[in-house]
PyMOL Python script that loads the backbone (N, CA, C, O; Angstrom):
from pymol import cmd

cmd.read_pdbstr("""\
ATOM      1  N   UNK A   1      15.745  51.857   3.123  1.00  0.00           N
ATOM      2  CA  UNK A   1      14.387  52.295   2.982  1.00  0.00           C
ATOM      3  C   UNK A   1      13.949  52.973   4.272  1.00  0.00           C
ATOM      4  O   UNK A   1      14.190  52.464   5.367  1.00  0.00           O
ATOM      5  N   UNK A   2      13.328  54.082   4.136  1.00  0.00           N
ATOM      6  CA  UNK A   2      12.643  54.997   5.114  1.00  0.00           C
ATOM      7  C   UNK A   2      11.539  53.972   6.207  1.00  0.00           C
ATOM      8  O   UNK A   2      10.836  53.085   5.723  1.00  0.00           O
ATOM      9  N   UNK A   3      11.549  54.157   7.084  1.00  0.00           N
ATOM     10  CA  UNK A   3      10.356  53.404   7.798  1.00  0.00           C
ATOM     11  C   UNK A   3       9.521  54.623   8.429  1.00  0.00           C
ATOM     12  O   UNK A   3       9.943  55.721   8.794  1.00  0.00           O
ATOM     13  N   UNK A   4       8.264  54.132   8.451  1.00  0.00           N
ATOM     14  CA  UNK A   4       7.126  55.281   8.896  1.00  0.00           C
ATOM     15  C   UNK A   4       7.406  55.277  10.317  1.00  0.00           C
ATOM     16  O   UNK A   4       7.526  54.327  11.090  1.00  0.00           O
ATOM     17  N   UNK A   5       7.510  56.865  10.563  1.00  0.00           N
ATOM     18  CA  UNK A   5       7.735  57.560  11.929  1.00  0.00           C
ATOM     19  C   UNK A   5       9.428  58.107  11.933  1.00  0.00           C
ATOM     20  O   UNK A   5       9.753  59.159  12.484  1.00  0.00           O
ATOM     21  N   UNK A   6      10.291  57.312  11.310  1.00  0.00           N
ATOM     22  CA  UNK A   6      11.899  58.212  10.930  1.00  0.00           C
ATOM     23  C   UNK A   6      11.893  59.689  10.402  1.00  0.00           C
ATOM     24  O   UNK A   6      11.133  60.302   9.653  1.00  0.00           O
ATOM     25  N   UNK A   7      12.605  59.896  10.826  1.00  0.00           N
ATOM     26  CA  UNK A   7      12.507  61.652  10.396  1.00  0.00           C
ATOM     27  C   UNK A   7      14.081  61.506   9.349  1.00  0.00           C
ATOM     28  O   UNK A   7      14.933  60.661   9.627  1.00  0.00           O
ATOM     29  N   UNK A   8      14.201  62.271   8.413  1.00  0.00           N
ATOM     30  CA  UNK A   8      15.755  62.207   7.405  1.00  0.00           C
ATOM     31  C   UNK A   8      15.849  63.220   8.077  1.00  0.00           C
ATOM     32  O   UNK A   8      14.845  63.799   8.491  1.00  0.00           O
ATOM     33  N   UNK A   9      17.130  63.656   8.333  1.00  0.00           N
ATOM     34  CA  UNK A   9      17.729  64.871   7.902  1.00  0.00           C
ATOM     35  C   UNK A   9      18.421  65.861   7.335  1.00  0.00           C
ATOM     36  O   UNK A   9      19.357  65.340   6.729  1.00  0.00           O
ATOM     37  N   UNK A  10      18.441  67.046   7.217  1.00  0.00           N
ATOM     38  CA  UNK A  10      19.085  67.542   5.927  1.00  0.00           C
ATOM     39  C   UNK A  10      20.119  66.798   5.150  1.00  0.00           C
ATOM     40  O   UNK A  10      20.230  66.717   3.926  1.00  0.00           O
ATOM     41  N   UNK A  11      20.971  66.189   6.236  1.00  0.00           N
ATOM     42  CA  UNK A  11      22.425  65.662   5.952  1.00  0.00           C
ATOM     43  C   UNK A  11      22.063  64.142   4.742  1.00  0.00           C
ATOM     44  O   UNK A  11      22.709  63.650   3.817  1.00  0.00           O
ATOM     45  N   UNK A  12      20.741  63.825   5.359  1.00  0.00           N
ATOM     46  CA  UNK A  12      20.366  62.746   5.091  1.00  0.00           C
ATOM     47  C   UNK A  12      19.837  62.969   3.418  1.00  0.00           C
ATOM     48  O   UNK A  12      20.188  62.317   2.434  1.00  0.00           O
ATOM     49  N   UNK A  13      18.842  64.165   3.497  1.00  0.00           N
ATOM     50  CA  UNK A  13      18.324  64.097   2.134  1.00  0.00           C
ATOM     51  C   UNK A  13      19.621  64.685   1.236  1.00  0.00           C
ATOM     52  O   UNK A  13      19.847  64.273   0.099  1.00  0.00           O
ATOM     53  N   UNK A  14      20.344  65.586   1.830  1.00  0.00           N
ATOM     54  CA  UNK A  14      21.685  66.275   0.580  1.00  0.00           C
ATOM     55  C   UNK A  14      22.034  64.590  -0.034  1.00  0.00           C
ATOM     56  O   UNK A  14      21.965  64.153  -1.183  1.00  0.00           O
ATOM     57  N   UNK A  15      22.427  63.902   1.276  1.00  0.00           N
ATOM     58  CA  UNK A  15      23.675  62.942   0.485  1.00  0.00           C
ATOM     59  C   UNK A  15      22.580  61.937  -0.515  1.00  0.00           C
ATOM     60  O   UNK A  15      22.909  61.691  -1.675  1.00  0.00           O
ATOM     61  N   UNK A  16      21.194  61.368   0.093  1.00  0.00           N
ATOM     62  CA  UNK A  16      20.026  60.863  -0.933  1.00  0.00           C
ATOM     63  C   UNK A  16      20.369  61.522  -2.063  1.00  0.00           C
ATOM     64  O   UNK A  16      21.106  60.910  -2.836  1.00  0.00           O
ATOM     65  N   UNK A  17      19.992  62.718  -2.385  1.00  0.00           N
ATOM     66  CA  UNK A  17      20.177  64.059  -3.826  1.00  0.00           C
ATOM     67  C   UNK A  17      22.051  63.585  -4.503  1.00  0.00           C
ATOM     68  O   UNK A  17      22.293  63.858  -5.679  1.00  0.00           O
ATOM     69  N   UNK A  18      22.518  63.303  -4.139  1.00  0.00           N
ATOM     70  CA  UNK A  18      24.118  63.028  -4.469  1.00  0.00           C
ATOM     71  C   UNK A  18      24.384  61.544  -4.843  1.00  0.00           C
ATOM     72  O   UNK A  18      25.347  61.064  -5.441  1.00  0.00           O
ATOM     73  N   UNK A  19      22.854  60.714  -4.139  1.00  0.00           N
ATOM     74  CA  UNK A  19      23.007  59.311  -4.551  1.00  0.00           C
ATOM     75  C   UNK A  19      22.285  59.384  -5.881  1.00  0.00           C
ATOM     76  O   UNK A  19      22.741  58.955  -6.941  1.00  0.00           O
ATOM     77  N   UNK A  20      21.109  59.973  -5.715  1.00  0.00           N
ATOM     78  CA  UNK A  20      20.277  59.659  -6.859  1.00  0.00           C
ATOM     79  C   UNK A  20      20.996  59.942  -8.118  1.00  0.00           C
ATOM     80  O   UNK A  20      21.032  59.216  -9.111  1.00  0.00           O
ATOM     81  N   UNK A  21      21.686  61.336  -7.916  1.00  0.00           N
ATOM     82  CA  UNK A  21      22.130  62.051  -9.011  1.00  0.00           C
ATOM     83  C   UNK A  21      23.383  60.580  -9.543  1.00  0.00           C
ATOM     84  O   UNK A  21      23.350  60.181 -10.707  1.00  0.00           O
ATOM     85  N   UNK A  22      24.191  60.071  -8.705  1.00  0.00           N
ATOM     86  CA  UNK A  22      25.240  59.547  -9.339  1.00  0.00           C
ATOM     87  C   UNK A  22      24.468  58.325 -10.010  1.00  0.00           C
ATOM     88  O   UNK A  22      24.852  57.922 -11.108  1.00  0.00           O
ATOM     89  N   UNK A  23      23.594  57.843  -9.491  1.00  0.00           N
ATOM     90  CA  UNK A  23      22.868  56.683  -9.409  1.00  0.00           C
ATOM     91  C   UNK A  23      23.990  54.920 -10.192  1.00  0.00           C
ATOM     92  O   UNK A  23      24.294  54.353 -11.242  1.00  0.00           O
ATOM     93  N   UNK A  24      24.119  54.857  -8.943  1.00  0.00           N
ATOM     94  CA  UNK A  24      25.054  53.643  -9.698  1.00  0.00           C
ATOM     95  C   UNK A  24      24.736  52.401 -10.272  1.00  0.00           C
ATOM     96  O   UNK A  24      25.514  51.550 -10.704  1.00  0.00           O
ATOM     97  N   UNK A  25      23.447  52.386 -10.230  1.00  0.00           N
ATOM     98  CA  UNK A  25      23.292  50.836 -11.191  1.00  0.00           C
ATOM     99  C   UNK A  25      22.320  51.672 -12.377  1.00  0.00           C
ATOM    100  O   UNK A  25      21.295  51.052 -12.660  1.00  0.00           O
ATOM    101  N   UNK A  26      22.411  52.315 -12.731  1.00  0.00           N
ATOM    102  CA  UNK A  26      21.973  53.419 -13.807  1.00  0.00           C
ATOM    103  C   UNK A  26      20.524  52.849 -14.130  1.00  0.00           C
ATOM    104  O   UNK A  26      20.617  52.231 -15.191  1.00  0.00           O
ATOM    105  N   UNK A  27      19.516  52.817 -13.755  1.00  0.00           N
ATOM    106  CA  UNK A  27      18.599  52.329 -14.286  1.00  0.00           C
ATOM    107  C   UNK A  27      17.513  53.892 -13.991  1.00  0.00           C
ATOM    108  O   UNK A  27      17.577  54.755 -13.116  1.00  0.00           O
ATOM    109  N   UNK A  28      16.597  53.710 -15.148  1.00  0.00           N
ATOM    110  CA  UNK A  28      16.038  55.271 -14.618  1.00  0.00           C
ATOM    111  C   UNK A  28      14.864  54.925 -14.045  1.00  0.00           C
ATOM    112  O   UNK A  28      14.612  53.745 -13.801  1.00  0.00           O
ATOM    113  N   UNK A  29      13.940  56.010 -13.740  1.00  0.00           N
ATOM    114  CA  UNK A  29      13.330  55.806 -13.083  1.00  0.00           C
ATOM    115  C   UNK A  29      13.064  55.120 -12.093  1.00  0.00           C
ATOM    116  O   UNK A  29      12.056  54.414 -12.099  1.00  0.00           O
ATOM    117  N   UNK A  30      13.995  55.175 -10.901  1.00  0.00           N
ATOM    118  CA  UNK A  30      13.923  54.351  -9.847  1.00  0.00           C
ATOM    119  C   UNK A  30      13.120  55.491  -8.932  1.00  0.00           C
ATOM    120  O   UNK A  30      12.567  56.556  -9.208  1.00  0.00           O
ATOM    121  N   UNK A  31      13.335  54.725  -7.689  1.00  0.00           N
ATOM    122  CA  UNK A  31      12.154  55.141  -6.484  1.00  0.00           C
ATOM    123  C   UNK A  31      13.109  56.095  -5.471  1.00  0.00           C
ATOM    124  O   UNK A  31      13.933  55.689  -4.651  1.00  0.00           O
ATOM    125  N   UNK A  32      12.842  57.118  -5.700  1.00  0.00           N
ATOM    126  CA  UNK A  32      13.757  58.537  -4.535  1.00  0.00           C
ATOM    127  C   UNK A  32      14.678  57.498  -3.543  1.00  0.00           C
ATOM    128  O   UNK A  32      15.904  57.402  -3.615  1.00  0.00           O
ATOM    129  N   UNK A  33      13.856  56.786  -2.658  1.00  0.00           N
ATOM    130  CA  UNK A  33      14.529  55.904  -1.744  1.00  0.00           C
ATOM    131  C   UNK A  33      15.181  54.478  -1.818  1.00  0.00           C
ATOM    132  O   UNK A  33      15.375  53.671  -0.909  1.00  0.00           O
ATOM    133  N   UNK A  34      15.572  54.366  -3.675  1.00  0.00           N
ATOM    134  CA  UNK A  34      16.291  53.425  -3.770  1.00  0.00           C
ATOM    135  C   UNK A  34      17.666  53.077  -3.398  1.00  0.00           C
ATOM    136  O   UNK A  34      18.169  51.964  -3.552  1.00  0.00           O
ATOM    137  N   UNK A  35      18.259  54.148  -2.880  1.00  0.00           N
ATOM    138  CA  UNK A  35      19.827  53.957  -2.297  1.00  0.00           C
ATOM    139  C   UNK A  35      19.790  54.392  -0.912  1.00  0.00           C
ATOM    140  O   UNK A  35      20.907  54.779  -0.570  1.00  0.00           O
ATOM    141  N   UNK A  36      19.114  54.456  -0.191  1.00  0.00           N
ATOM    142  CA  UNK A  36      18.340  54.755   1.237  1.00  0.00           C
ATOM    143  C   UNK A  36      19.234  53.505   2.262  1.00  0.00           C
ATOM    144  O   UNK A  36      19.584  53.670   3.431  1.00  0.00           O
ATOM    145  N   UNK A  37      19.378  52.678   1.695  1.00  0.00           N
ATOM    146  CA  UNK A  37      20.059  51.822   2.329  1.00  0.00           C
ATOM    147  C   UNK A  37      21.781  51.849   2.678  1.00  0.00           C
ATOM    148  O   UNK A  37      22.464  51.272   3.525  1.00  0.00           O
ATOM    149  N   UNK A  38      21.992  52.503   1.936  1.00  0.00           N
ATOM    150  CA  UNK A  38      23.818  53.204   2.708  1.00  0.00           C
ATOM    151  C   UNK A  38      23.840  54.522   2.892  1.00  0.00           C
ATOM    152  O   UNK A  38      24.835  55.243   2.961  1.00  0.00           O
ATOM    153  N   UNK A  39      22.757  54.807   2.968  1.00  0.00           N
ATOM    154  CA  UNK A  39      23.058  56.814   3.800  1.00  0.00           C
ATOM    155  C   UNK A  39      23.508  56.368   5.242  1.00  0.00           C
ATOM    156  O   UNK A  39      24.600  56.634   5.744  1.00  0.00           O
ATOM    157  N   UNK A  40      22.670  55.773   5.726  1.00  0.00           N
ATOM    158  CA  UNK A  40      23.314  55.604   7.081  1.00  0.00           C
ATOM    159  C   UNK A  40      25.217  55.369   7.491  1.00  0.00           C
ATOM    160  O   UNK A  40      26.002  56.046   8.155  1.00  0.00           O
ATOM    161  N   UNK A  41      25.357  54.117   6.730  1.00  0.00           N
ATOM    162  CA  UNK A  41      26.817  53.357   6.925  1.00  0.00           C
ATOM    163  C   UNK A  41      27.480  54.593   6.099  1.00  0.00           C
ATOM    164  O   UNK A  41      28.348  55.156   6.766  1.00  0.00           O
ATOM    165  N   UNK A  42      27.259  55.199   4.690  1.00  0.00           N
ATOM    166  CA  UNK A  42      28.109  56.072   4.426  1.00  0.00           C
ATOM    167  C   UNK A  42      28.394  57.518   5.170  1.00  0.00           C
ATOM    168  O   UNK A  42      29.406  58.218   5.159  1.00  0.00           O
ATOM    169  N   UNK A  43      27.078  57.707   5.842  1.00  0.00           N
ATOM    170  CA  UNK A  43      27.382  59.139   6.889  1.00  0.00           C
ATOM    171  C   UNK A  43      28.769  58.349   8.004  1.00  0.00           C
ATOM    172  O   UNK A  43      29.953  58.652   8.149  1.00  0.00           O
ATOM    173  N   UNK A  44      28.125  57.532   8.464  1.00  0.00           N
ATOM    174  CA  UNK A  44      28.782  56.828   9.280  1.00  0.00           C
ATOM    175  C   UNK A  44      30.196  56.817   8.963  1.00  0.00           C
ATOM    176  O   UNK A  44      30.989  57.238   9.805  1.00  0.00           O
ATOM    177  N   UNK A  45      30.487  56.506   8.160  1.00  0.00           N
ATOM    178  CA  UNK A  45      31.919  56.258   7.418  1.00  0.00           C
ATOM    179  C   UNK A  45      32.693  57.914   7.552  1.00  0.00           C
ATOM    180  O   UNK A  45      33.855  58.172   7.863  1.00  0.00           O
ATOM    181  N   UNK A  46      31.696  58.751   7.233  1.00  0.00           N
ATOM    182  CA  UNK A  46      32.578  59.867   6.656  1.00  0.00           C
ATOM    183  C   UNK A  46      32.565  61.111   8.353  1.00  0.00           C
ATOM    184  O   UNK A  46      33.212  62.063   8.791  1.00  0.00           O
ATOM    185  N   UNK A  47      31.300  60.195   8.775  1.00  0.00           N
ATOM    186  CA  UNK A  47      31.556  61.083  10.750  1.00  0.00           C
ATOM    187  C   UNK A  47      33.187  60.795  10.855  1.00  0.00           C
ATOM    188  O   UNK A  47      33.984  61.720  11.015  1.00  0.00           O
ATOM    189  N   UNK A  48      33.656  59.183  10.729  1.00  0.00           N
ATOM    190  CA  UNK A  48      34.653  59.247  11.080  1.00  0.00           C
ATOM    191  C   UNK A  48      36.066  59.456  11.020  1.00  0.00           C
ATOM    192  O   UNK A  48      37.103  59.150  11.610  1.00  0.00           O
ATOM    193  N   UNK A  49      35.565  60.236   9.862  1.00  0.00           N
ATOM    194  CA  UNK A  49      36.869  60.649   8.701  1.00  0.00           C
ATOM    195  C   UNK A  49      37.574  60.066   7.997  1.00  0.00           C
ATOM    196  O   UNK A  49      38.787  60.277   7.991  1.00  0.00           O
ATOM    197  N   UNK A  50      37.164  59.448   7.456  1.00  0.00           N
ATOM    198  CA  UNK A  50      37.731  58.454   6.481  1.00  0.00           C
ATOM    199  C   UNK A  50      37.921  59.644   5.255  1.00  0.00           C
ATOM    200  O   UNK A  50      37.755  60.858   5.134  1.00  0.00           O
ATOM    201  N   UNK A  51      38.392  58.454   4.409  1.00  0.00           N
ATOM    202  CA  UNK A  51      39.331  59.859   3.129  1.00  0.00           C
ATOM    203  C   UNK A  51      38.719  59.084   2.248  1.00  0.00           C
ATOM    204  O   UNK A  51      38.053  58.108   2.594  1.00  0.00           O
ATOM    205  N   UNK A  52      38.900  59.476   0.917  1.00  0.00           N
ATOM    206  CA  UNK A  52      38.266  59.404  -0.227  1.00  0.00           C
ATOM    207  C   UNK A  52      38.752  57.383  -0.696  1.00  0.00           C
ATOM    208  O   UNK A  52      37.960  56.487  -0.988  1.00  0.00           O
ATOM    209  N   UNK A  53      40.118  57.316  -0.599  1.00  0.00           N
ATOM    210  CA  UNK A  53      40.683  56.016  -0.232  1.00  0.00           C
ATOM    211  C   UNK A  53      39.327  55.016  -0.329  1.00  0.00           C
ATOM    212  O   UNK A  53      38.787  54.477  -1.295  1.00  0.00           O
ATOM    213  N   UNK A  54      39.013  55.016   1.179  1.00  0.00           N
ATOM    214  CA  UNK A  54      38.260  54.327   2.073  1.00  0.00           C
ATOM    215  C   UNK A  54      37.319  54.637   1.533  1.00  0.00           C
ATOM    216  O   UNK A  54      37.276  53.879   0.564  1.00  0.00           O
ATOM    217  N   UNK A  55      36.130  55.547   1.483  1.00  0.00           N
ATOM    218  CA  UNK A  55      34.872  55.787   0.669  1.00  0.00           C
ATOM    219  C   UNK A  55      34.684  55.041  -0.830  1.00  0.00           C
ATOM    220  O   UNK A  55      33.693  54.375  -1.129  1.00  0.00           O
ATOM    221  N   UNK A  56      35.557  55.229  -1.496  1.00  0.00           N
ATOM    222  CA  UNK A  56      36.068  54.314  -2.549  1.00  0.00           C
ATOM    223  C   UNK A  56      35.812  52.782  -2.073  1.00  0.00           C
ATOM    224  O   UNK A  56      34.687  52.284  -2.118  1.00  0.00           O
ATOM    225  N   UNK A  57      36.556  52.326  -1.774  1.00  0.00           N
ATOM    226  CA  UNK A  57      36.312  50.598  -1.195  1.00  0.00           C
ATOM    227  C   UNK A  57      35.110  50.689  -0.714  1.00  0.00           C
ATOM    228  O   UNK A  57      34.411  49.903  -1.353  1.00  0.00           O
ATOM    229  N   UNK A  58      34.327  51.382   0.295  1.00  0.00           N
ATOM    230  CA  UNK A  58      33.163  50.993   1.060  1.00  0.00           C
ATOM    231  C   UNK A  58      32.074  50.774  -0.519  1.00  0.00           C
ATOM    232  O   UNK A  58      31.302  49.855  -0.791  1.00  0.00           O
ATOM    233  N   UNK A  59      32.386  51.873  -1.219  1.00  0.00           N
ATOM    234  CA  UNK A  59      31.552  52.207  -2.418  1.00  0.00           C
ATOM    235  C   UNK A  59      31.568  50.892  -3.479  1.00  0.00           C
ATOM    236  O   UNK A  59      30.734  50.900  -4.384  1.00  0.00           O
ATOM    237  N   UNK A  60      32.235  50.097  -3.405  1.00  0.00           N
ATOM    238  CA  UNK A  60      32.990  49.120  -4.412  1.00  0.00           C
ATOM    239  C   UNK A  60      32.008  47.959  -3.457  1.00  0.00           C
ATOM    240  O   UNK A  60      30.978  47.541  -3.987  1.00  0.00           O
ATOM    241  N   UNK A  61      32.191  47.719  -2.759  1.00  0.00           N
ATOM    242  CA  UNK A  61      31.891  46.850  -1.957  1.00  0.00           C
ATOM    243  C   UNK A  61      30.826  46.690  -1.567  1.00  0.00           C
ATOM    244  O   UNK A  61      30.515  45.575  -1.148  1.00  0.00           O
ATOM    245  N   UNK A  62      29.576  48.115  -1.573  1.00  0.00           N
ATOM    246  CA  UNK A  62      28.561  48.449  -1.186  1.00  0.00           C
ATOM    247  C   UNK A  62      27.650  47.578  -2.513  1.00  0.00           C
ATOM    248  O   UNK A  62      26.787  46.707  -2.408  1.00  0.00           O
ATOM    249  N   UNK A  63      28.261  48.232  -3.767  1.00  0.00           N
ATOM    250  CA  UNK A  63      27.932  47.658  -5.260  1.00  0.00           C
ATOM    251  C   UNK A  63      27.805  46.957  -5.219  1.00  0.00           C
ATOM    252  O   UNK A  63      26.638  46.700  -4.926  1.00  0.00           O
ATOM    253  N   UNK A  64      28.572  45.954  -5.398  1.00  0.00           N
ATOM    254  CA  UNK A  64      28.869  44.569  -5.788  1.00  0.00           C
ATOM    255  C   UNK A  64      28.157  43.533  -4.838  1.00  0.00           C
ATOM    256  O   UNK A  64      27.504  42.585  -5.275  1.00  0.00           O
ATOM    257  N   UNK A  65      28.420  43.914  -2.922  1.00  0.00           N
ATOM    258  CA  UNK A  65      27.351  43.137  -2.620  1.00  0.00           C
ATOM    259  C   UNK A  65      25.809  43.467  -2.511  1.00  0.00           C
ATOM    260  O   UNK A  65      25.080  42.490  -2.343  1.00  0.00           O
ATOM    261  N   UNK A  66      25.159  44.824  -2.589  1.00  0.00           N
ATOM    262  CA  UNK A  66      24.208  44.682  -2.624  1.00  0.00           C
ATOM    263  C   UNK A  66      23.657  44.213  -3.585  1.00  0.00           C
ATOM    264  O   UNK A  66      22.952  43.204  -3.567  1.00  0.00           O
ATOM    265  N   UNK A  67      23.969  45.041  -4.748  1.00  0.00           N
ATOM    266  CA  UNK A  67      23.173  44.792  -6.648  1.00  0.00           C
ATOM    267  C   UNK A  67      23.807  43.778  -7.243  1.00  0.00           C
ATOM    268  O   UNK A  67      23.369  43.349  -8.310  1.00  0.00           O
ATOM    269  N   UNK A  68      25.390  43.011  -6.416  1.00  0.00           N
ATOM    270  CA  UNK A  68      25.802  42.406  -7.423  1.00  0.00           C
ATOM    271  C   UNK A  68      26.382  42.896  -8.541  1.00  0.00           C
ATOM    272  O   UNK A  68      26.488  42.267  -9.594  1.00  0.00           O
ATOM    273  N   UNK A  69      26.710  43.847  -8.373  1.00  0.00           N
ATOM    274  CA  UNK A  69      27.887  44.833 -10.104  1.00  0.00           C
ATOM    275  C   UNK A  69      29.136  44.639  -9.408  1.00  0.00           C
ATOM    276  O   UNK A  69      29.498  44.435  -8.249  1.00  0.00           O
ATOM    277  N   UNK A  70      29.480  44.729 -10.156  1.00  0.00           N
ATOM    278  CA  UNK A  70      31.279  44.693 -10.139  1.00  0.00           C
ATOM    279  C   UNK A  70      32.118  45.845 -10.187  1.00  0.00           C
ATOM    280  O   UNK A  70      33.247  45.737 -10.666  1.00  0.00           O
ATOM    281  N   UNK A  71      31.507  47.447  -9.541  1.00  0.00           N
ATOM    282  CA  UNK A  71      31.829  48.540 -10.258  1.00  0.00           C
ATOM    283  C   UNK A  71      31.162  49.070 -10.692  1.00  0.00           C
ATOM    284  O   UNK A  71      30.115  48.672 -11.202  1.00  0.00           O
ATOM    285  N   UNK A  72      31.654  50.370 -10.607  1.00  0.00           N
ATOM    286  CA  UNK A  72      30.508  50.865 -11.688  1.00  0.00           C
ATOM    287  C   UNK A  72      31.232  52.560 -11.793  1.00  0.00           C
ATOM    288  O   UNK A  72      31.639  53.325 -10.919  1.00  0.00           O
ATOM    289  N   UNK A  73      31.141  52.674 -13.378  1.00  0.00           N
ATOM    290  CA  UNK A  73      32.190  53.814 -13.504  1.00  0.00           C
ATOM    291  C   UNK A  73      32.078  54.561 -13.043  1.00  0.00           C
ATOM    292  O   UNK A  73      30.928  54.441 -12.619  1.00  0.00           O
ATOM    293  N   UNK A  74      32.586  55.797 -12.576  1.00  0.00           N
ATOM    294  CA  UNK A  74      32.843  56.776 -11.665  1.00  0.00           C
ATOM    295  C   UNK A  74      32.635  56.888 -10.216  1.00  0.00           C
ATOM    296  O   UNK A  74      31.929  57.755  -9.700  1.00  0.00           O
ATOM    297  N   UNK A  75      33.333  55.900  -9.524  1.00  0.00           N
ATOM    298  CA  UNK A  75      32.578  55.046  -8.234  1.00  0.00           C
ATOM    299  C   UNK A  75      33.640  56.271  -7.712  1.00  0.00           C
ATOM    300  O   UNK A  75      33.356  56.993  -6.756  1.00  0.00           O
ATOM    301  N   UNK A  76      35.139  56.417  -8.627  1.00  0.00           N
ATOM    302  CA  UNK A  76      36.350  57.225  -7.762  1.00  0.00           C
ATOM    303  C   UNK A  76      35.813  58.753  -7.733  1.00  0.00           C
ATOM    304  O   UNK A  76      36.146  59.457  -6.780  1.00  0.00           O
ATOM    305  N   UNK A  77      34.915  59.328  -8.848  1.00  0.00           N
ATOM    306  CA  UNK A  77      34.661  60.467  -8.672  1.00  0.00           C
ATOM    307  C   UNK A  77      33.567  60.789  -7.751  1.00  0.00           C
ATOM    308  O   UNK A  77      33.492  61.746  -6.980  1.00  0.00           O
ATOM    309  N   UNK A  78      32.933  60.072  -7.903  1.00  0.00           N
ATOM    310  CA  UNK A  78      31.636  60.141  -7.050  1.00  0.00           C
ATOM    311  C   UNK A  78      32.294  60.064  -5.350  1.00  0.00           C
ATOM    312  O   UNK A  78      32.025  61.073  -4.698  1.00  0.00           O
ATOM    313  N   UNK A  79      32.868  59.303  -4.824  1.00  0.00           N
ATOM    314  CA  UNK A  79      34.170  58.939  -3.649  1.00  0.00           C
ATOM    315  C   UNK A  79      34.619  60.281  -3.285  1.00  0.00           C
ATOM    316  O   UNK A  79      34.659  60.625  -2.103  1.00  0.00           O
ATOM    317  N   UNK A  80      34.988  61.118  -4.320  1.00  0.00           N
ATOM    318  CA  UNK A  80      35.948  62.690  -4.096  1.00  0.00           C
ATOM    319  C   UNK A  80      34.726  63.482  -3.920  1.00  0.00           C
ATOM    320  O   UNK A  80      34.777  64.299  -3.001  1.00  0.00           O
ATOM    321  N   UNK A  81      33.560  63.416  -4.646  1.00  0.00           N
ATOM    322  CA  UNK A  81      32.518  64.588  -5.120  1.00  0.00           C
ATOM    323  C   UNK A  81      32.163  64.280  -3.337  1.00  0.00           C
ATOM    324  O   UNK A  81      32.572  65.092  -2.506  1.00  0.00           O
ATOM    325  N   UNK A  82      31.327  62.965  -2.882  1.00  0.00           N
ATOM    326  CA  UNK A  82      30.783  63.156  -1.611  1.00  0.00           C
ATOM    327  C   UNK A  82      31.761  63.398  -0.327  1.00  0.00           C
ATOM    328  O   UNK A  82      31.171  63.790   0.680  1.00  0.00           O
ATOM    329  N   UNK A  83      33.206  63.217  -0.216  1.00  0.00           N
ATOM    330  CA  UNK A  83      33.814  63.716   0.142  1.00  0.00           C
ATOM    331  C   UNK A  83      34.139  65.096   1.019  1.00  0.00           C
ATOM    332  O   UNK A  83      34.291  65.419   2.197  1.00  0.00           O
ATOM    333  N   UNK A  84      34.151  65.910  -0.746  1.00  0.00           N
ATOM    334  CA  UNK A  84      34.013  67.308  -0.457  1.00  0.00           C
ATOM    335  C   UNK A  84      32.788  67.682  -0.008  1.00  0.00           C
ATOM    336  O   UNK A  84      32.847  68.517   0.894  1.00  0.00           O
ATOM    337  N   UNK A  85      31.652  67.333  -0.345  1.00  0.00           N
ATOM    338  CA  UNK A  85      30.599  67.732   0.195  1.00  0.00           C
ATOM    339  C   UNK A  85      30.256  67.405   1.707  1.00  0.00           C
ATOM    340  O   UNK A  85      29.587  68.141   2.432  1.00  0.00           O
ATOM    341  N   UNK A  86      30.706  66.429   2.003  1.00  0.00           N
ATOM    342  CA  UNK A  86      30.684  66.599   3.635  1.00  0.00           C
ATOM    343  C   UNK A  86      31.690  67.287   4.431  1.00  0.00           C
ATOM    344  O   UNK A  86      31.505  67.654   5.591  1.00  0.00           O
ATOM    345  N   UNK A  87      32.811  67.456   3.732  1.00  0.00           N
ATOM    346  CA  UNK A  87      34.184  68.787   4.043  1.00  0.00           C
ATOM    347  C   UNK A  87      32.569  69.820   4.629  1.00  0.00           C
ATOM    348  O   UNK A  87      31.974  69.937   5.701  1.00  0.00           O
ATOM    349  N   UNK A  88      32.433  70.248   3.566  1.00  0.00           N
ATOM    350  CA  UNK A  88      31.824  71.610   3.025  1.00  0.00           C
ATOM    351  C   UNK A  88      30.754  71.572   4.014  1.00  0.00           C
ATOM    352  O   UNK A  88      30.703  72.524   4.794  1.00  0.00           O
ATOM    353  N   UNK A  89      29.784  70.529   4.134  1.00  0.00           N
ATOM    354  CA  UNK A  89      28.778  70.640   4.945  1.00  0.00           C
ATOM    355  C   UNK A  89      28.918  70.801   6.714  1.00  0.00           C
ATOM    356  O   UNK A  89      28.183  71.235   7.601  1.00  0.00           O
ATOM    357  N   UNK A  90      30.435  70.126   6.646  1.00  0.00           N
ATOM    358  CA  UNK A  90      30.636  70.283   8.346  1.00  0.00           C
ATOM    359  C   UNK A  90      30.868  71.425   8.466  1.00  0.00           C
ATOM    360  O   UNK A  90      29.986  71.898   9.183  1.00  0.00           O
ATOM    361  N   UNK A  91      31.813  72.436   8.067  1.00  0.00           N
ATOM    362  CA  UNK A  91      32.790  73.340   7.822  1.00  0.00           C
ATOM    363  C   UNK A  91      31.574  74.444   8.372  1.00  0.00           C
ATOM    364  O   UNK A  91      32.004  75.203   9.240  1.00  0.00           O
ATOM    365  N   UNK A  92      30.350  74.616   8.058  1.00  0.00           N
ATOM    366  CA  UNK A  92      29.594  75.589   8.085  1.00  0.00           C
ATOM    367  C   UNK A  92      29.400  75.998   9.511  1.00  0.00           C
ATOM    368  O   UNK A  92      28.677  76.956   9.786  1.00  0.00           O
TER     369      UNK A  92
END
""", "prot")
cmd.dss("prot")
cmd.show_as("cartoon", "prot")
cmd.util.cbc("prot")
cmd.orient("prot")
């Protein structure tokens, strides 16, 4: 969750837009800043180059202990999709 006076940045709102869109505990209408809570650790993860592998597990693990799911389908595509998109976003 955002705290008043944080600034996001681009990097921050793209990968938010990539969470919402996958949205893994599928419930609709949730709140823009409901997955706000692993932008950080997942930028983090992918500064340090980790591979799709590893994004995968963090993603599995992120699930299950925050919401308590066990998974959640397309955890591997979603893993490759944000991936490439931070390829793509450094690259520029």
């Amino acid at each position: 969750m955002k705290h008043k006076g944080t600034k996001t940045t681009k990097e921050e709102a793209e990968l938010r837009r990539l969470l919402n869109d996958w949205n893994p505990i599928g419930v609709s209408h949730l709140p823009p800043d409901e997955y706000d809570c692993v932008i950080k650790p997942l930028l983090g993860k992918l500064r340090r180059g980790c591979n799709e592998e590893f994004v995968l597990r963090f993603l599995h693990d992120w699930i299950g202990d925050h919401f308590g799911l066990s998974g959640k389908r397309g955890t591997r595509e979603f893993a490759a999709k944000v991936c490439a998109w931070y390829r793509r976003s450094t690259a520029k």
